[in-house]
mmCIF file of the N, C-alpha and C atoms, coordinates in Angstrom:
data_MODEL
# 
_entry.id   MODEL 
# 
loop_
_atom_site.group_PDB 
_atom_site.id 
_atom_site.type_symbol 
_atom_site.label_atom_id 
_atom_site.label_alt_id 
_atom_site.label_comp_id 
_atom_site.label_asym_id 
_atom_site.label_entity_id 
_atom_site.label_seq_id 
_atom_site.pdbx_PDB_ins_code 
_atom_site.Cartn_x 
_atom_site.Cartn_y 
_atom_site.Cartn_z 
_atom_site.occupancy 
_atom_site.B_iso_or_equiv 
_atom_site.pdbx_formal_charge 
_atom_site.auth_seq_id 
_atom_site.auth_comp_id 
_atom_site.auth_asym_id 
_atom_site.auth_atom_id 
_atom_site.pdbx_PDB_model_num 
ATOM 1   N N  . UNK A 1 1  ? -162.488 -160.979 -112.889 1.00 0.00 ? 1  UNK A N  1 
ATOM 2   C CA . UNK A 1 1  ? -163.661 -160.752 -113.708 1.00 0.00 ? 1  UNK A CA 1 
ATOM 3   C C  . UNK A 1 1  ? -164.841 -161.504 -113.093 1.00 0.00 ? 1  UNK A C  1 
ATOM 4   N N  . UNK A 1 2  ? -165.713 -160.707 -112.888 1.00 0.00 ? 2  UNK A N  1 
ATOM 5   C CA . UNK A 1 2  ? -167.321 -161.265 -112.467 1.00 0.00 ? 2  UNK A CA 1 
ATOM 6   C C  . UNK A 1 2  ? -167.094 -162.543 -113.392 1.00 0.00 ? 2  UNK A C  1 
ATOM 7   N N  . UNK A 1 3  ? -168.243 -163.908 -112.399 1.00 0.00 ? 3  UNK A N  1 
ATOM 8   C CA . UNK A 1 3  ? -168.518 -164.660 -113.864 1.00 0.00 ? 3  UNK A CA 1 
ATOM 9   C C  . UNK A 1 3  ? -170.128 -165.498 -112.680 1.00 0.00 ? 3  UNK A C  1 
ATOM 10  N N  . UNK A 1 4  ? -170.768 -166.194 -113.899 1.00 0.00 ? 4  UNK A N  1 
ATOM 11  C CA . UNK A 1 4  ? -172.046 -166.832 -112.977 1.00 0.00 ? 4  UNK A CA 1 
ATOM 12  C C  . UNK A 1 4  ? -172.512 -168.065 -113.511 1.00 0.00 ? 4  UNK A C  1 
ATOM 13  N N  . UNK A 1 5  ? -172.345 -168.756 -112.652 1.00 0.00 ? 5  UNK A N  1 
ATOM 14  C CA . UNK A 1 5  ? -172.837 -170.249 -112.989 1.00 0.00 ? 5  UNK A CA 1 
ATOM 15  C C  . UNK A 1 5  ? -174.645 -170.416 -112.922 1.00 0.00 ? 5  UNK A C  1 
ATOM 16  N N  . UNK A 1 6  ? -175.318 -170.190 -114.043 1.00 0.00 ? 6  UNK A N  1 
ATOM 17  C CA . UNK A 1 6  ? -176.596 -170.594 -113.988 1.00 0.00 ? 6  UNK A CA 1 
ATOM 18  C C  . UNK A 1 6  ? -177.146 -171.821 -114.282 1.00 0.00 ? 6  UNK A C  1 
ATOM 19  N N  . UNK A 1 7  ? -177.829 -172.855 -113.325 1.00 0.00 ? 7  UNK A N  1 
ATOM 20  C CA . UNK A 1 7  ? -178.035 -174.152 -113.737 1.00 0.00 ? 7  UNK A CA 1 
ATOM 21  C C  . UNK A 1 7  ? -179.525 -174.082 -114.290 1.00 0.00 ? 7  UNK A C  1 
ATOM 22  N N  . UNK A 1 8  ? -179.482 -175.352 -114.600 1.00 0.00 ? 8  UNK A N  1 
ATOM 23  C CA . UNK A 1 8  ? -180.995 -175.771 -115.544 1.00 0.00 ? 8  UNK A CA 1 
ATOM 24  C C  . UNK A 1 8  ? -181.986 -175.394 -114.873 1.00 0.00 ? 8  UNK A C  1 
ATOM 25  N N  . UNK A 1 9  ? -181.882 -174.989 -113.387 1.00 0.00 ? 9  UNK A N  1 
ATOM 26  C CA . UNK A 1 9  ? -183.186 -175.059 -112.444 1.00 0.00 ? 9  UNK A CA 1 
ATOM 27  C C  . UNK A 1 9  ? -183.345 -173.486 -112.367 1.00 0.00 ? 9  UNK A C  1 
ATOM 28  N N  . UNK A 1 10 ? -182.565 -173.133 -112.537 1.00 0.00 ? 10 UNK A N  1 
ATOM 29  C CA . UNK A 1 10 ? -183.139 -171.075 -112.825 1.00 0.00 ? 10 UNK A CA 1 
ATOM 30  C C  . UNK A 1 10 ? -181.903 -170.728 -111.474 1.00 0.00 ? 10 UNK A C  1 
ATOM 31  N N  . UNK A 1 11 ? -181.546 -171.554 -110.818 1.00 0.00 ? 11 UNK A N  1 
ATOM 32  C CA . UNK A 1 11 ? -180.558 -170.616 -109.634 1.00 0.00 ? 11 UNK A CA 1 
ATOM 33  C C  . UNK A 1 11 ? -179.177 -169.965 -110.160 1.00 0.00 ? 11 UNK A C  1 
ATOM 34  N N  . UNK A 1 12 ? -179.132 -168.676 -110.069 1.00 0.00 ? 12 UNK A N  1 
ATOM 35  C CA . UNK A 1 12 ? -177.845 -168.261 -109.918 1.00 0.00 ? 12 UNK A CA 1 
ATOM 36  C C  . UNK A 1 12 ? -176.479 -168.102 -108.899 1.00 0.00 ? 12 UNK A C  1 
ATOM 37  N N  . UNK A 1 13 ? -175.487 -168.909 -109.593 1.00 0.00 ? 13 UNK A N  1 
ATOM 38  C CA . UNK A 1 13 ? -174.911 -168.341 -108.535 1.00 0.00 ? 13 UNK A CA 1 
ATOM 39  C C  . UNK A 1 13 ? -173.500 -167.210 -109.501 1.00 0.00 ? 13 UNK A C  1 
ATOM 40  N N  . UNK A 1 14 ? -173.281 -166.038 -107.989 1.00 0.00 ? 14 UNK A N  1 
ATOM 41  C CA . UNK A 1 14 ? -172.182 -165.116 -108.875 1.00 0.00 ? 14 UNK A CA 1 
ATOM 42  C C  . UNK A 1 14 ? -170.542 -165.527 -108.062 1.00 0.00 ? 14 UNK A C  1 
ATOM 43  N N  . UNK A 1 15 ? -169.782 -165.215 -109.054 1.00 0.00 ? 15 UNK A N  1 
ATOM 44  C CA . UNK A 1 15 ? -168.374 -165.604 -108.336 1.00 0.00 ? 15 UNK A CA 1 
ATOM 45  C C  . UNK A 1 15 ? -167.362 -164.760 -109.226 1.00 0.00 ? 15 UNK A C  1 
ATOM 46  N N  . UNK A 1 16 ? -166.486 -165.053 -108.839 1.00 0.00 ? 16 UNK A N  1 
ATOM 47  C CA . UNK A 1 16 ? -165.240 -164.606 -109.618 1.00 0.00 ? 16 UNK A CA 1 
ATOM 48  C C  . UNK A 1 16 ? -164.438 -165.666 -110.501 1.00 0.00 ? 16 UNK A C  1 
ATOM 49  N N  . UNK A 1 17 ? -163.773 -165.302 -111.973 1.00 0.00 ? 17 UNK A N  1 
ATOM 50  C CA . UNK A 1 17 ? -163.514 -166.313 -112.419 1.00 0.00 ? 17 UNK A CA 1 
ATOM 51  C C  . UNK A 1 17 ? -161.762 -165.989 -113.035 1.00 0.00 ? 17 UNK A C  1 
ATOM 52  N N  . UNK A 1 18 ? -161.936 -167.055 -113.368 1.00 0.00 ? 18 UNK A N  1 
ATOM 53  C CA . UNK A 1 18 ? -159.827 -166.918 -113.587 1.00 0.00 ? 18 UNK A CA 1 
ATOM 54  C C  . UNK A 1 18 ? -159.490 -168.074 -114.885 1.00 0.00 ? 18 UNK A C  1 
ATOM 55  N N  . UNK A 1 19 ? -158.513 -167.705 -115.766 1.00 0.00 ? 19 UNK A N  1 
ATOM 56  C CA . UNK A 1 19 ? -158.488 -168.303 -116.257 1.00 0.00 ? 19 UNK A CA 1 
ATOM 57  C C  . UNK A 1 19 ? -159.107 -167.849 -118.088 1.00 0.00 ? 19 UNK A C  1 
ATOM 58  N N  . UNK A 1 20 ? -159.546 -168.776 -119.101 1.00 0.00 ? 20 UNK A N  1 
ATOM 59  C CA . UNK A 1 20 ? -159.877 -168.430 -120.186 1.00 0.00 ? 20 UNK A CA 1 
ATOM 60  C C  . UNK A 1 20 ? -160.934 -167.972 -119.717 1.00 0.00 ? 20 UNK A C  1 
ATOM 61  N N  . UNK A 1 21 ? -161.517 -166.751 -120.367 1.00 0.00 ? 21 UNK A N  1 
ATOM 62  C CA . UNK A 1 21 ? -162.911 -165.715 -120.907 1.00 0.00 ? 21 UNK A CA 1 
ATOM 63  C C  . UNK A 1 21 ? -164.288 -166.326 -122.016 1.00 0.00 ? 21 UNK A C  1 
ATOM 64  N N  . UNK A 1 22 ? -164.581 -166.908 -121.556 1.00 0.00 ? 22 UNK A N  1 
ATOM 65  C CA . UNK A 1 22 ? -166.054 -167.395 -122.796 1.00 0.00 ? 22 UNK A CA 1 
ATOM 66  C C  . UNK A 1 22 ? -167.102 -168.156 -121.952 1.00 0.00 ? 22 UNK A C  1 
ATOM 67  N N  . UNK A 1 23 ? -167.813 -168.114 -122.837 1.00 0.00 ? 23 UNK A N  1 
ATOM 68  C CA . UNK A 1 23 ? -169.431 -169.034 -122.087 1.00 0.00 ? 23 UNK A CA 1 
ATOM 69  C C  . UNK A 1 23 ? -169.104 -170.207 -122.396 1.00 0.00 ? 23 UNK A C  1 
ATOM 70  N N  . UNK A 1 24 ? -169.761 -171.105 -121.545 1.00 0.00 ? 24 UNK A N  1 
ATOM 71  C CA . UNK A 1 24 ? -168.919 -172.807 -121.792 1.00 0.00 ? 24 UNK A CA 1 
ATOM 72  C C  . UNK A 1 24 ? -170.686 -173.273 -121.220 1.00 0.00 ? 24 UNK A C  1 
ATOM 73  N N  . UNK A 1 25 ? -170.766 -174.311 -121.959 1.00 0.00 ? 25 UNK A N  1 
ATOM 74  C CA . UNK A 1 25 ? -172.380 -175.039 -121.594 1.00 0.00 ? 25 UNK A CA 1 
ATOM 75  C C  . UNK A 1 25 ? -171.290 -176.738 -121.080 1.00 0.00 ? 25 UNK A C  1 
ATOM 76  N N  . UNK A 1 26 ? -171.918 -177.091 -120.009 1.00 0.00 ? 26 UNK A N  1 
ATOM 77  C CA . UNK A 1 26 ? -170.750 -177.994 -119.227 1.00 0.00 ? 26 UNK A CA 1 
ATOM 78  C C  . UNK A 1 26 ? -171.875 -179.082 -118.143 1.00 0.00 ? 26 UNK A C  1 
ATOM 79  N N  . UNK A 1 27 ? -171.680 -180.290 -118.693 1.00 0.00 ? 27 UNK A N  1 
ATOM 80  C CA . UNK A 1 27 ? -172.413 -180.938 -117.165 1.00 0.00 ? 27 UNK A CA 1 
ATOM 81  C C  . UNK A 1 27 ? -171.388 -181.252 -116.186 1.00 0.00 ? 27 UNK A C  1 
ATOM 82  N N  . UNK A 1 28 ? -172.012 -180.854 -114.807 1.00 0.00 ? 28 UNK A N  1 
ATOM 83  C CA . UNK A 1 28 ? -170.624 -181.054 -113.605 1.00 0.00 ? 28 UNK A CA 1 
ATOM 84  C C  . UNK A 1 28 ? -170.840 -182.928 -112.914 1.00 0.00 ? 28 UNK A C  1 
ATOM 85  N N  . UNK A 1 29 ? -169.389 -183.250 -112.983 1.00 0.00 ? 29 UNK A N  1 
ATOM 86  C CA . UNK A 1 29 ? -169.242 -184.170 -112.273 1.00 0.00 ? 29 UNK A CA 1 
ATOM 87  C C  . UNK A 1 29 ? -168.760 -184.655 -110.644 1.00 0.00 ? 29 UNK A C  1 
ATOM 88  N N  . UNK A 1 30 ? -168.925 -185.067 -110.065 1.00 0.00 ? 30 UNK A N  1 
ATOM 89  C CA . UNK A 1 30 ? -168.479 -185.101 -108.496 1.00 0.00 ? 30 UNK A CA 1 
ATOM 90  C C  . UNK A 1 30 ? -167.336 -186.299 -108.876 1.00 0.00 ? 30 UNK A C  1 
ATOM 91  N N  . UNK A 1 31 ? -166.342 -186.127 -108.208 1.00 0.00 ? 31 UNK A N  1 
ATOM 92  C CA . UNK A 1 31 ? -165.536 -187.185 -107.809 1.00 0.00 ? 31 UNK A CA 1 
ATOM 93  C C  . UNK A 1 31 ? -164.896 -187.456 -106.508 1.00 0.00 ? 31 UNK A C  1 
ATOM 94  N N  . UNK A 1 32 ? -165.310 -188.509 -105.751 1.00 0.00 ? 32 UNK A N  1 
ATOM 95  C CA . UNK A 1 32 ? -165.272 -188.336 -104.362 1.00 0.00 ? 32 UNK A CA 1 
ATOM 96  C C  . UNK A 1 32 ? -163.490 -189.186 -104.339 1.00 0.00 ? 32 UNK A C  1 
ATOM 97  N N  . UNK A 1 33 ? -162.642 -189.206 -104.784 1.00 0.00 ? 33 UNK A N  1 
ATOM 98  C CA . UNK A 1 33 ? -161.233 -189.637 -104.894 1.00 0.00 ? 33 UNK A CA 1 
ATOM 99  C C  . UNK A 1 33 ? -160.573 -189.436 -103.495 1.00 0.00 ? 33 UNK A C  1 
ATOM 100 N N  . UNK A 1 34 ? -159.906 -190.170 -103.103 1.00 0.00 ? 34 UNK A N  1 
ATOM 101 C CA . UNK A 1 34 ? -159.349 -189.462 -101.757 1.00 0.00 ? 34 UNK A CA 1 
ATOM 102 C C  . UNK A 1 34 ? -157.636 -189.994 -102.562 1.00 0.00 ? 34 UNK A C  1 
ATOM 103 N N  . UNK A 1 35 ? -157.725 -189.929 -103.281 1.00 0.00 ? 35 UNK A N  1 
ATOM 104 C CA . UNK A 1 35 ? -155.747 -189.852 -104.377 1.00 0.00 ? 35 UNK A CA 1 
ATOM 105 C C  . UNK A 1 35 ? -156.247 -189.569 -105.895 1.00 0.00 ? 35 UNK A C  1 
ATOM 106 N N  . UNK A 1 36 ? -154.764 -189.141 -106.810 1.00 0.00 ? 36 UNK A N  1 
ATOM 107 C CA . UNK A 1 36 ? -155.078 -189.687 -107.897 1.00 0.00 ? 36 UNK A CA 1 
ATOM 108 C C  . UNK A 1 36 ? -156.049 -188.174 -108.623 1.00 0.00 ? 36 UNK A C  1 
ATOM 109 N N  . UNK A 1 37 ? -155.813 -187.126 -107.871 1.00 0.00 ? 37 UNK A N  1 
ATOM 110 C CA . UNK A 1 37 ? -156.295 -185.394 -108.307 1.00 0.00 ? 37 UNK A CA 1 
ATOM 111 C C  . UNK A 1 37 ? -155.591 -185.378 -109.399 1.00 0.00 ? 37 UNK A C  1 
ATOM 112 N N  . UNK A 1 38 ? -154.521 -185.497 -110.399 1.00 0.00 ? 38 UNK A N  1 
ATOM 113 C CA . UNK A 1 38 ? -154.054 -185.103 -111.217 1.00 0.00 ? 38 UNK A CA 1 
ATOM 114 C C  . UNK A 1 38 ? -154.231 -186.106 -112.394 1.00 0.00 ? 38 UNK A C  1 
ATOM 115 N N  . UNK A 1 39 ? -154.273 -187.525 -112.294 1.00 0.00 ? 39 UNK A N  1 
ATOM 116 C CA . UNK A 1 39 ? -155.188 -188.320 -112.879 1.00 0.00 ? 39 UNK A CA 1 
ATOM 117 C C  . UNK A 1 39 ? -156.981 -187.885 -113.682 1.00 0.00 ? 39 UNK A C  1 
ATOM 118 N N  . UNK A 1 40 ? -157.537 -187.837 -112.677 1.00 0.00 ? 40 UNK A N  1 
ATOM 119 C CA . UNK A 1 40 ? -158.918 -186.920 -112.699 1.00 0.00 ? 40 UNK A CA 1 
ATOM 120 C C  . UNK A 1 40 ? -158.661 -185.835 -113.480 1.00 0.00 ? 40 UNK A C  1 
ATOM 121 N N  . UNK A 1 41 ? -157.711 -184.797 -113.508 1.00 0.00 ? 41 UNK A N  1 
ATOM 122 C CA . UNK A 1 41 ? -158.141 -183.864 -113.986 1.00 0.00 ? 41 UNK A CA 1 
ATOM 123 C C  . UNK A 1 41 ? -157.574 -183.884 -115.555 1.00 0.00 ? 41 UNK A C  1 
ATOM 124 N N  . UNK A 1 42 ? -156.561 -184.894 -115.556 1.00 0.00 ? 42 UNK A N  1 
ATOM 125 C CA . UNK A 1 42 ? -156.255 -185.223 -117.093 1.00 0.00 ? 42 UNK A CA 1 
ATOM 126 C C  . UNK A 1 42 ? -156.873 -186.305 -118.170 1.00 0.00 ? 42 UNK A C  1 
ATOM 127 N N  . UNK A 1 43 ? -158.019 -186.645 -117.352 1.00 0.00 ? 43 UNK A N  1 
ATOM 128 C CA . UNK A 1 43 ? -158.351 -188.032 -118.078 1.00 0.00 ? 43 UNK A CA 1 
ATOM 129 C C  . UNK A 1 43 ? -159.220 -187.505 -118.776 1.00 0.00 ? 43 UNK A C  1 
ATOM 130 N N  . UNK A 1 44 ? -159.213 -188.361 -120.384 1.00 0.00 ? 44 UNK A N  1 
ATOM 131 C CA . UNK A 1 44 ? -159.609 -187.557 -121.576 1.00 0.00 ? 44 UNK A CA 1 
ATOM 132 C C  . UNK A 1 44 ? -161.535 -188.100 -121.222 1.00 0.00 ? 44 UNK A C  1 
ATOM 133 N N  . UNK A 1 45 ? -162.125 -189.230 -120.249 1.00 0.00 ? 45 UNK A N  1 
ATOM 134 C CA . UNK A 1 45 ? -163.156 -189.335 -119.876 1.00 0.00 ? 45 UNK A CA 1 
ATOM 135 C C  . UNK A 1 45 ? -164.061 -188.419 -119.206 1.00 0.00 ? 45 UNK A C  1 
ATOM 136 N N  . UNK A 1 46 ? -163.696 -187.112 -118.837 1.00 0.00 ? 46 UNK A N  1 
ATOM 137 C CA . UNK A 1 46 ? -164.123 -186.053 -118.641 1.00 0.00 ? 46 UNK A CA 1 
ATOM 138 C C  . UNK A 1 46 ? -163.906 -184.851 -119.583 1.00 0.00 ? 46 UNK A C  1 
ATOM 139 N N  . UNK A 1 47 ? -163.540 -185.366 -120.532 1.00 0.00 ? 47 UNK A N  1 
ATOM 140 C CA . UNK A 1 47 ? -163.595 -184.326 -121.607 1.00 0.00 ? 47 UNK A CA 1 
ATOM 141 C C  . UNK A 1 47 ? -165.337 -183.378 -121.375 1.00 0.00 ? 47 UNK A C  1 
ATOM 142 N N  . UNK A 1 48 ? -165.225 -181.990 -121.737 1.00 0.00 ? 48 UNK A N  1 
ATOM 143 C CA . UNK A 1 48 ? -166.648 -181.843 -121.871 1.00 0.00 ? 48 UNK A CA 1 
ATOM 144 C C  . UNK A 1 48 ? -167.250 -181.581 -120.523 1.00 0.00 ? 48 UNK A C  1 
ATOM 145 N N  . UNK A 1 49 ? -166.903 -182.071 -119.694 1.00 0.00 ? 49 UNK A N  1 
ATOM 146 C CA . UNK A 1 49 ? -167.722 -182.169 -118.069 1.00 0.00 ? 49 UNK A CA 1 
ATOM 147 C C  . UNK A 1 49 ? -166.784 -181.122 -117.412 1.00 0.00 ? 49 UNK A C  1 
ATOM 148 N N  . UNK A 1 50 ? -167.640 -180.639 -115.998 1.00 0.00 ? 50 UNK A N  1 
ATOM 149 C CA . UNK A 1 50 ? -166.693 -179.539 -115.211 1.00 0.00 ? 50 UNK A CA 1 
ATOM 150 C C  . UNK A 1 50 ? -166.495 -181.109 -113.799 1.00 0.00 ? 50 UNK A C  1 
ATOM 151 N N  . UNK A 1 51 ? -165.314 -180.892 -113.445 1.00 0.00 ? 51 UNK A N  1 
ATOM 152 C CA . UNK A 1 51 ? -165.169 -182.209 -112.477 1.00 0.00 ? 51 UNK A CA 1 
ATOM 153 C C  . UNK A 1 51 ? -165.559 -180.994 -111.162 1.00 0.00 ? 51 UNK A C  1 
ATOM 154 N N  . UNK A 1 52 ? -166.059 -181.662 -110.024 1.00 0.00 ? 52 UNK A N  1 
ATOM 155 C CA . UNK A 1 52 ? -166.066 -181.251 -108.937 1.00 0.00 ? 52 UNK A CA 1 
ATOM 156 C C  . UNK A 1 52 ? -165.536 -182.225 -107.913 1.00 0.00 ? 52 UNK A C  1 
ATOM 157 N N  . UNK A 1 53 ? -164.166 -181.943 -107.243 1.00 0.00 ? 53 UNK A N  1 
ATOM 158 C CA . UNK A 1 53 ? -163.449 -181.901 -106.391 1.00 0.00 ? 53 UNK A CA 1 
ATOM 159 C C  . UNK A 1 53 ? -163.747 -182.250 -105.032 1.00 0.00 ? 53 UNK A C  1 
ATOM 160 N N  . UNK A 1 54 ? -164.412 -183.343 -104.367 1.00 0.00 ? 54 UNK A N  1 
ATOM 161 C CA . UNK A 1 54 ? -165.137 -183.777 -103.440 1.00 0.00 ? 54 UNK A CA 1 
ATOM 162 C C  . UNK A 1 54 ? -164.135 -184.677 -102.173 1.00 0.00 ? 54 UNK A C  1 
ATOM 163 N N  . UNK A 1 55 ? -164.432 -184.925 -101.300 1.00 0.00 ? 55 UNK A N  1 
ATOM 164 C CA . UNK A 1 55 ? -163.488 -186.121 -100.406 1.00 0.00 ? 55 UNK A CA 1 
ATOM 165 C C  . UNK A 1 55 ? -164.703 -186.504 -99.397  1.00 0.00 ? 55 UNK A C  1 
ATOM 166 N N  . UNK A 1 56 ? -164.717 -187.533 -99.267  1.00 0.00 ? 56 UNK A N  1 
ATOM 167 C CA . UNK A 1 56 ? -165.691 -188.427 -98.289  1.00 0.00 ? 56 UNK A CA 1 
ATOM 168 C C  . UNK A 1 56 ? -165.314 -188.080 -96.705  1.00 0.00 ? 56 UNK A C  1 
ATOM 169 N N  . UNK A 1 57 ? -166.536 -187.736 -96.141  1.00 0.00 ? 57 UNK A N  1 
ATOM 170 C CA . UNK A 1 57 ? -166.206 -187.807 -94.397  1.00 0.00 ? 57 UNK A CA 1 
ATOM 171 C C  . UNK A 1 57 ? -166.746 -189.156 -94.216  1.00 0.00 ? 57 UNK A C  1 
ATOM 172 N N  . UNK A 1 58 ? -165.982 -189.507 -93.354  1.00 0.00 ? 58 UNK A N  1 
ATOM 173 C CA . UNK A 1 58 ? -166.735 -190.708 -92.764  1.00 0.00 ? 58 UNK A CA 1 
ATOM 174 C C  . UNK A 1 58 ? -167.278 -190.626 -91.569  1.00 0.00 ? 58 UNK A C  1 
# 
């Protein structure tokens, strides 16, 4: 199913989506973790937030 992430600044972007069907209003978080992905994605401190999935180059 089509789906589109529109941010506060007017840009669209379009993608494909998976998963539950509804409009969700969400602030995104970065987490630059290099362990500890399944931690992150259960911790009730991101309730509410979309996490984004990051790793540091050095």
């Amino acid at each position: 199913m089509k789906a589109r992430l529109i941010l506060e600044d007017g840009h669209v972007f379009e993608g494909e989506s998976f998963g539950a069907v509804h409009d969700v209003i969400s602030e995104f978080v970065f987490n630059t973790a290099m362990t500890g992905y399944v931690e992150v994605l259960t911790d009730p401190s991101y309730a509410g937030q979309s996490v984004v999935m990051t790793y540091p180059i050095p």
